[in-house]
N, C-alpha and C positions, 0 to 999 in steps of 0.2 A: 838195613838193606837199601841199596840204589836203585833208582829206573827214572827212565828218561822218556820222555813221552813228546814223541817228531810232530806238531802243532803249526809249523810255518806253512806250509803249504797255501800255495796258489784256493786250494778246493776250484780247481777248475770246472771239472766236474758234475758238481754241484750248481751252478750257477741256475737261476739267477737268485739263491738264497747265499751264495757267497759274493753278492754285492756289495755289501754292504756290512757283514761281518767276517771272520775268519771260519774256516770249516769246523775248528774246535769248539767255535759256540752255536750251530747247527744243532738244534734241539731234535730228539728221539724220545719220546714216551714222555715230556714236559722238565726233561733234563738235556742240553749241552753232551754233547756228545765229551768233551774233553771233562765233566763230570763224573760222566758211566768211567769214564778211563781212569781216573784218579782213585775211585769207591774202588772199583776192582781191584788197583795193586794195594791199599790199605788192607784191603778181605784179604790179602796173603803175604803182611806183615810190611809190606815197606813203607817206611817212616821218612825219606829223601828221596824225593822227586824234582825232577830236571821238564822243564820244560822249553823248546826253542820256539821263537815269537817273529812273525814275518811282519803277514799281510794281515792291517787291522789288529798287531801285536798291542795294542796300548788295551784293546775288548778284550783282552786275557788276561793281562796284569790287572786291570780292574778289577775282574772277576775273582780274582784267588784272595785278593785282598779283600772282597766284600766279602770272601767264604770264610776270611780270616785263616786262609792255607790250611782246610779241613783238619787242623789241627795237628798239623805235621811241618814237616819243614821243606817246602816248595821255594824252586831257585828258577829263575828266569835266564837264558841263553838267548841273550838280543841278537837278532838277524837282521833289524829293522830297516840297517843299511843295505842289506842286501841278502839276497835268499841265497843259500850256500850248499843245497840240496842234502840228502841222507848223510853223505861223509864228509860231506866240511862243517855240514851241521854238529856233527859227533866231535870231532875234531877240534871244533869251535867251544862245543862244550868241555874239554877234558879237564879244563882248570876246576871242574867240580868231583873229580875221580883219580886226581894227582896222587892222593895219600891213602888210594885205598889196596887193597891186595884183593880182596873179595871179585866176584864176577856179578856184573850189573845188565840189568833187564834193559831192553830196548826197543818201543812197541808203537806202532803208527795207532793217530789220535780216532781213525776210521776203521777199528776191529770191532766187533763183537764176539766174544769167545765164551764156552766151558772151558778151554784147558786148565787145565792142573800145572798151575805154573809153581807149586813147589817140587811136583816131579820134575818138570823139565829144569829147574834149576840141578835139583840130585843130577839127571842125566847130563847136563853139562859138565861138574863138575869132578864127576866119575870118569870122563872122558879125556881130560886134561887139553881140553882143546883150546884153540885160541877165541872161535867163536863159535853157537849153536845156533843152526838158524832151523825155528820149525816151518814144514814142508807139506805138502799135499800132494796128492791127487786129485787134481781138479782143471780144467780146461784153461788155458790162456794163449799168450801168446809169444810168451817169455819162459823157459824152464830154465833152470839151475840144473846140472847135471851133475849123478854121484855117481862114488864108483860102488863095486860089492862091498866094501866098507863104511859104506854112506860117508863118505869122507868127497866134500866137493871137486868137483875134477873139470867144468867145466860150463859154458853159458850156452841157450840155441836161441835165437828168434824165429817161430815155426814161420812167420808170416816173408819171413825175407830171407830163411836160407842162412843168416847169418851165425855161424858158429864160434867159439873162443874156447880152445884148450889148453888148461893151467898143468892139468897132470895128466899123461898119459895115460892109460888104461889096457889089455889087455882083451876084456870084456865091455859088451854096449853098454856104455852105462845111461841109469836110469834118469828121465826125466822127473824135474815136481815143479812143483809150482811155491815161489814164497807166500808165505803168511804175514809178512810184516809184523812178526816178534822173534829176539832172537836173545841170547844172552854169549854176553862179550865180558874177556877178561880184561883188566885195565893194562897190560901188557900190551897190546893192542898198539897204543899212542906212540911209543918211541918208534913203531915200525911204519907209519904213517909218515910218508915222504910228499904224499899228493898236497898240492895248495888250493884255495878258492872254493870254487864251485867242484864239487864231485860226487857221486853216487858209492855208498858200500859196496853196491855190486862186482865191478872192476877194483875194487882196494881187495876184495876178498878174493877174487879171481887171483891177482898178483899174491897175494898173502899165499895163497890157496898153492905155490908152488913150494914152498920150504916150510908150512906150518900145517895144522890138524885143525880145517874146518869142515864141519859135521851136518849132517841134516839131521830132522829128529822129525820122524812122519808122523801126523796126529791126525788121522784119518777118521779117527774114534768120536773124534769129538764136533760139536756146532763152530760154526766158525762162519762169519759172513762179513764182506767190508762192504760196510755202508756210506762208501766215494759216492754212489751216484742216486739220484730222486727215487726210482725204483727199488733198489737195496735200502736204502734209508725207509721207506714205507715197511717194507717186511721188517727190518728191522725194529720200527716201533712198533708194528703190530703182535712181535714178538714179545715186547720188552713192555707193553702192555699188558701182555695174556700171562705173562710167566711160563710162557711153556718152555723158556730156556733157562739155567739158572747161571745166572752173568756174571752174577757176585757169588762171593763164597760164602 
């Protein structure tokens, strides 16, 4: 099995501990946060990992090679030229998902999760969707909007009024908040018209007129991104005590 792990980032956020290295090697609990991320998709069997490499991309490559690629087989998605955000990062990668048919994991370097990511893989693939993206209820500033079939219908910025409707709807549909994991069929790339720099978000919105893009609410479960000084604390105060269990 595939998953690809989004690693480029600025870690703006983060600063001033992203001075000088990338947010993927942002230590939590006396591990690299892009560590915790690797352990965890191994605990639910995937053996092919993608990783895209920005800022301080060379602190990464080093790092998989001193780990000797945990013993799996980790591929590198150079961005070093230039940062290519969510969907041209995806896009950038595809030459790693060319010859697959299977549906591959897609997960920002700055999760902490329980989920049961071999359910959510079942429910993906049960769905026949093009992509799965898990969902919350949780406060932001950005929702994703579904319809009664949790099938994506739409984007709101609460802070600016800003709306975008791909499918019509009937009924209000529900706001969630993304999780930054999602799992994507390799079907995906030939419909992939966007160049450069671009966000999934708008490729899924556009996709999200003529195809079955899905939330999948995990409301059940620990979930925390540890982007910023604060959330990284809890985070390793978490990943310390074991009161969460991270790995499977």
């Amino acid at each position: 099995m595939k998953a690809m792990i989004y690693a480029a980032g600025l870690g703006t956020r983060l600063r001033p501990l992203t001075n000088d290295k990338p947010k993927a090697m942002v230590e939590a609990a006396g591990k690299p946060l892009l560590e915790w991320a690797i352990l965890r998709l191994i605990s639910f069997g995937y053996t092919q990992i993608i990783i895209n490499v920005h800022h301080f991309g060379q602190s990464i490559v080093d790092f998989i090679t001193q780990k000797e690629s945990f013993g799996i087989e980790i591929m590198i998605s150079d961005e070093r030229d230039q940062l290519l955000d969510t969907g041209g990062g995806l896009k950038n990668a595809s030459v790693y998902f060319q010859d697959d048919r299977a549906p591959f994991l897609l997960t920002n370097v700055d999760i902490l999760t329980d989920m049961d990511l071999w359910d959510f893989r079942k429910i993906h693939e049960k769905s026949n969707a093009l992509a799965t993206l898990a969902v919350r209820n949780r406060t932001t500033s950005r929702y994703l909007l579904f319809d009664q079939k949790n099938q994506l219908c739409g984007w709101k910025n609460v802070r600016t009024n800003e709306l975008k409707i791909s499918k019509p709807t009937t009924e209000n549909p529900n706001p969630l908040a993304f999780s930054g994991i999602q799992m994507v069929d390799p079907s995906i790339f030939p419909l992939i018209s966007e160049e450069g720099v671009f966000s999934t978000i708008p490729l899924y919105l556009r996709l999200a007129q003529n195809h079955t893009i899905i939330g999948h609410n995990h409301d059940q479960d620990f979930w925390l991104d540890v982007g910023k000084p604060e959330q990284l604390a809890e985070g390793d105060f978490i990943l310390r005590q074991g009161v969460k269990k991270i790995l499977h």
